[in-house]
LOKE-390469 format. One record per residue (C-alpha): residue in three letters; x, z, y. Coordinates in nm, 4 decimals. Each point is the difference from the previous one (the first is absolute). Layout:
<nodes>
  filum        px        pz        py
    ALA         X         Z         Y
...
</nodes>
This chain:
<nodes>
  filum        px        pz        py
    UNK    0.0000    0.0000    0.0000
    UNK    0.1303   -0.1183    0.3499
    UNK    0.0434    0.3447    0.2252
    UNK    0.0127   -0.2593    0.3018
    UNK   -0.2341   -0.2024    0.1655
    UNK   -0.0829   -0.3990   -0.1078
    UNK    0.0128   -0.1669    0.3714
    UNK    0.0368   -0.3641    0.0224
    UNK    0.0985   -0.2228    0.3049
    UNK    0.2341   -0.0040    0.2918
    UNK    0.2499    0.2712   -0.0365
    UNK    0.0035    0.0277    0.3892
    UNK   -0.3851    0.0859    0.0160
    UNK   -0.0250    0.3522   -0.1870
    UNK   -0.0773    0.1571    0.3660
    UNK   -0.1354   -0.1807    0.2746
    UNK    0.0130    0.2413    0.3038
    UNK   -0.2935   -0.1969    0.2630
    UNK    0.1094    0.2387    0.2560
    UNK    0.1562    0.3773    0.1042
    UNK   -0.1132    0.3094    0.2634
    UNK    0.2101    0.3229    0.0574
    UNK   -0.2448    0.1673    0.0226
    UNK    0.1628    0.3541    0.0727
    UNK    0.3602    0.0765    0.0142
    UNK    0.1776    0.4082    0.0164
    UNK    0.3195   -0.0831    0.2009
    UNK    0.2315   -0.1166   -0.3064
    UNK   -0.1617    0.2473   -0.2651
    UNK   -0.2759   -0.2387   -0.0614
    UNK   -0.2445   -0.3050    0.0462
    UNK   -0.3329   -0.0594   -0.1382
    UNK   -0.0327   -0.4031   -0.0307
    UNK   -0.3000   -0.1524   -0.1092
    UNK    0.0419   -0.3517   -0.1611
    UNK   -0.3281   -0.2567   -0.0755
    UNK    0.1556   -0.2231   -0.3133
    UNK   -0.0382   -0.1444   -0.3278
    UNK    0.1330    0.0401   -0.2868
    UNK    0.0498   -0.1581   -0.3599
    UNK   -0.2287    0.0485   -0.2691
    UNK    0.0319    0.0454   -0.3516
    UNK   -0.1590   -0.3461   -0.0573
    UNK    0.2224   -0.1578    0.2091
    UNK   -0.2288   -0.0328    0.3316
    UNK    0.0633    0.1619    0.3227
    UNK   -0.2397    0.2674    0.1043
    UNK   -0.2657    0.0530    0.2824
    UNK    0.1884    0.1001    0.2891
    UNK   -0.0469    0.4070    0.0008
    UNK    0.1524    0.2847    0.2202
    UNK    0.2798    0.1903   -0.0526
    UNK    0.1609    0.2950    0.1377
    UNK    0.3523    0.1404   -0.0486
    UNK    0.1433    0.2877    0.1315
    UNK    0.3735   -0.0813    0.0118
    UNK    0.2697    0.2427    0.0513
    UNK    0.2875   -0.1481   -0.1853
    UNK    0.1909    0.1529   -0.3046
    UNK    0.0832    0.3286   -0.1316
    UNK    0.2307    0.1786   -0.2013
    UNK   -0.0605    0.3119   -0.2305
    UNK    0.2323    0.2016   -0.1940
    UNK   -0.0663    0.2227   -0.2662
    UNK    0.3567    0.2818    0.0057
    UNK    0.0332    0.0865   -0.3350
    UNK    0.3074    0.2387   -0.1269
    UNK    0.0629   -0.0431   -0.4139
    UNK    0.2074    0.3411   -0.0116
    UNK   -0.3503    0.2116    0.0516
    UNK   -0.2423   -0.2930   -0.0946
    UNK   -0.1348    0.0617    0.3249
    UNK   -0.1797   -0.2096    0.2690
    UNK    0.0461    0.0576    0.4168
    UNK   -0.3366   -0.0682    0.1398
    UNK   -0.1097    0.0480    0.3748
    UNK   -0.3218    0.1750    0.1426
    UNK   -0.1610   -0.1156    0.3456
    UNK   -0.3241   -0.0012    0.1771
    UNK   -0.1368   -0.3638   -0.0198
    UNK   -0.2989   -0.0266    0.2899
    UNK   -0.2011   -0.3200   -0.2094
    UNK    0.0297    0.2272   -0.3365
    UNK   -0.1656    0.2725    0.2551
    UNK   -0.2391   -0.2613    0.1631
    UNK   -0.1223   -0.0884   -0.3789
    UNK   -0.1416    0.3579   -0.0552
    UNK   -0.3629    0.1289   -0.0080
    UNK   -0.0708    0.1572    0.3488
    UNK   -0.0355    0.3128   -0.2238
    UNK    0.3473    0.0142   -0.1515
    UNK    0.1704   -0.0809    0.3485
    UNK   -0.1867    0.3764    0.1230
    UNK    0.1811    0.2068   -0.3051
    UNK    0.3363    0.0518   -0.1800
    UNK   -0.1045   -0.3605   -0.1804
    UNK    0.1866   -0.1373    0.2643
    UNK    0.3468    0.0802   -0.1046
    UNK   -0.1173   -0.3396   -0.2343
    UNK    0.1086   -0.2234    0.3347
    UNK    0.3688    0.1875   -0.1107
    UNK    0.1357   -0.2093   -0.2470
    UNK    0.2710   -0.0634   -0.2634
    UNK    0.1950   -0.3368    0.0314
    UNK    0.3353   -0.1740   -0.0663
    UNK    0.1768    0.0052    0.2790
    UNK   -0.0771   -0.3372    0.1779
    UNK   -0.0028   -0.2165    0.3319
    UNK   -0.0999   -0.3708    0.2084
    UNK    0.2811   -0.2477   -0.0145
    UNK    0.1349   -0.0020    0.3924
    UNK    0.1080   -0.3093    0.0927
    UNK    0.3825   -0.0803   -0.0655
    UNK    0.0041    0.1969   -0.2929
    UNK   -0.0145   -0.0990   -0.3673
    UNK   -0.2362    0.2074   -0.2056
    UNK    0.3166    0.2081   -0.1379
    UNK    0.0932    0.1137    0.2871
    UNK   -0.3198    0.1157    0.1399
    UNK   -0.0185    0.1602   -0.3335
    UNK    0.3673    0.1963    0.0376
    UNK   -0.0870    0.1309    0.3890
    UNK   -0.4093    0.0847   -0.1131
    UNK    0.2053    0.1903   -0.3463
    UNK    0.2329    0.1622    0.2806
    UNK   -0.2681    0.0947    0.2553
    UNK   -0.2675    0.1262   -0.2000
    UNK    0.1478    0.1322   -0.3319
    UNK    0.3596    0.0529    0.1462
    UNK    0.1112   -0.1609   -0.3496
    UNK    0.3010   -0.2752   -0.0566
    UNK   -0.0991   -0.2040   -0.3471
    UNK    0.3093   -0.0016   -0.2325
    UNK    0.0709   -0.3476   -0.0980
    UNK   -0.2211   -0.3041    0.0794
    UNK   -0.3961    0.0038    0.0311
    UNK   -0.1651   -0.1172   -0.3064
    UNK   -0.3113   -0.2202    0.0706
    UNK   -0.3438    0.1052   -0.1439
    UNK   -0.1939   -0.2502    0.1631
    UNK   -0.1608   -0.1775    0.2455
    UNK   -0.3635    0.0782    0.0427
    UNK   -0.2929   -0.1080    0.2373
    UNK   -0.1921    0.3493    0.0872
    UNK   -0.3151   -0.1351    0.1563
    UNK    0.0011   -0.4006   -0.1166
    UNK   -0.3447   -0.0582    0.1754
    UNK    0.0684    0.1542    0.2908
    UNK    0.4006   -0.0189    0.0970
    UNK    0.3173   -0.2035   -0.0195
    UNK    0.1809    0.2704   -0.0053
    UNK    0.2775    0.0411   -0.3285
    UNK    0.1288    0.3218   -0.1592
    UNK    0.3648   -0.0216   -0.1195
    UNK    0.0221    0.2857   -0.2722
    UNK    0.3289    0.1259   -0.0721
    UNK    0.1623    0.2393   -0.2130
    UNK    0.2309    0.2276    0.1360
    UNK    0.2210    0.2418   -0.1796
    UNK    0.1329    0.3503    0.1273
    UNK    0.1159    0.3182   -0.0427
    UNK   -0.2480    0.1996    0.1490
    UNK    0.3055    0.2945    0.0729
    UNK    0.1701   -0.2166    0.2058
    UNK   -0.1806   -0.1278    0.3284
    UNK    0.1495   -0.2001    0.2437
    UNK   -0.1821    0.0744    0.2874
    UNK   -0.3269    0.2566    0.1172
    UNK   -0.3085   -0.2247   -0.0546
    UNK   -0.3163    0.0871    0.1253
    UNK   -0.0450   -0.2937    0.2225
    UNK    0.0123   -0.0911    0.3333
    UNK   -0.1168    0.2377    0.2147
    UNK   -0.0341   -0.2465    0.2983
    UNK   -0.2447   -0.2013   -0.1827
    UNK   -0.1960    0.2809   -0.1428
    UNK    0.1031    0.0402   -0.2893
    UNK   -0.0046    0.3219   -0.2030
    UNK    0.1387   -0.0424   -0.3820
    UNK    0.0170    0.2674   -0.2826
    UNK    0.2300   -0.0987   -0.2309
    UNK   -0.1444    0.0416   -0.4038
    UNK    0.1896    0.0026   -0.3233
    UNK   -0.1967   -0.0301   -0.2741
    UNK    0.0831   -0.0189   -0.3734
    UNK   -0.1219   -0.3641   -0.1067
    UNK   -0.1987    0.2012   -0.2365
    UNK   -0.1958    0.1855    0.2277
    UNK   -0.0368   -0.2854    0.2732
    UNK   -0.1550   -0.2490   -0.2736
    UNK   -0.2411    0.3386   -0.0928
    UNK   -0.0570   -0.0543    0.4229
    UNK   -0.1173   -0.3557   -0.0678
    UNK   -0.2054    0.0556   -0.3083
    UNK   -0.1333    0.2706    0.1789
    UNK   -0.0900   -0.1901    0.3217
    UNK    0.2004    0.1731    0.1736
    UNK    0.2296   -0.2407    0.0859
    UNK   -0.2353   -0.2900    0.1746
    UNK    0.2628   -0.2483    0.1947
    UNK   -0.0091   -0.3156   -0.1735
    UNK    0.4059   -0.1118    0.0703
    UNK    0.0657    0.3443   -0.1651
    UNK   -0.2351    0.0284   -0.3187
    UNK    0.1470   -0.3854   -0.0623
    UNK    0.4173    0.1533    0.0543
    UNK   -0.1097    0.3265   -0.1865
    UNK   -0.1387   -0.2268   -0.3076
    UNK    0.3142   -0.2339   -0.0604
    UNK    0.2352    0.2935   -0.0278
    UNK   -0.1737    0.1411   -0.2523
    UNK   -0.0700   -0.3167   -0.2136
    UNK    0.3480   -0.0408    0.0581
    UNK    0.1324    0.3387   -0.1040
    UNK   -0.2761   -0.0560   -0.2862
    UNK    0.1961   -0.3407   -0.1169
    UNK    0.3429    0.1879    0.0201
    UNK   -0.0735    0.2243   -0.2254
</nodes>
């Protein structure tokens, strides 16, 4: 069975974009463009022309720290406003709001002039206050939100020993940032993710290939 799709005609016509609006741009953070196109089908015709919208903020990187002397995972903790926004009116009034606190990888936006590894070193630096021994190890490249943004995760595997730090963390204070710093057994922190405790999509995905691949190794 074909995983792909059975298109026919002019390689050159998959996408035919009839025209494109910014619609809303955040300084260099983000845009929201809206695009009216068409698009191949899967019988080979080009579609109705529909309405699209993309909010595009470029790629990412993420990096799961991992240190194989303690079999032990450095995760960070921050307030995330949309994870706050997403709550029930009720759970924003009580101690159900520490859910808007939450445990990721450490991660950050590609800036501009920088290749994804070293936005991942400085983010690793600023908000962990880790150094990686050796290279990165790629996980993966993943799409978070297909229907609704461009933007691409670069997941990386970074390994440490969690004794040593090369710098504070905690992030930058300037930008608002307030880290806590987590080590976790893998053990527990795949408990976290059966558990649902553990909710940040990037990080369940990081958290799951270590473990198949400590599963393999063994």
């Amino acid at each position: 069975m074909s995983a792909g799709p059975s298109m026919h005609g002019d390689a050159d016509q998959w996408v035919k974009i009839i025209d494109m609006v910014d619609d809303y741009a955040f300084g260099k953070l983000f845009k929201v463009i809206r695009a009216r196109l068409q698009y191949r089908r899967f019988d080979g015709r080009m579609s109705d022309p529909i309405t699209r919208i993309n909010f595009e903020r470029g790629d990412s990187v993420g990096v799961l720290l991992y240190d194989p002397q303690g079999d032990a995972v450095i995760l960070i903790r921050q307030f995330r406003y949309p994870v706050y926004a997403s709550l029930a009116p009720d759970e924003r009034a009580d101690d159900r709001a520490r859910q808007a606190w939450i445990l990721e990888i450490v991660a950050g936006v590609q800036d501009e002039g920088r290749t994804i590894k070293e936005v991942a070193y400085k983010e690793l630096l600023e908000e962990a206050g880790y150094a990686v021994q050796g290279e990165l190890e790629p996980i993966a490249i993943m799409y978070p939100s297909p229907g609704g943004t461009s933007e691409r995760i670069h997941l990386f595997l970074g390994r440490v020993d969690r004794h040593r730090r090369a710098g504070a963390g905690g992030g930058v204070a300037g930008e608002g940032e307030d880290i806590q710093i987590v080590v976790l057994p893998l053990d527990e922190a795949m408990g976290m993710v059966a558990r649902g405790e553990i909710r940040d999509a990037k990080t369940i995905i990081a958290l799951q290939h270590l473990a198949l691949r400590k599963a393999e190794d063994t």
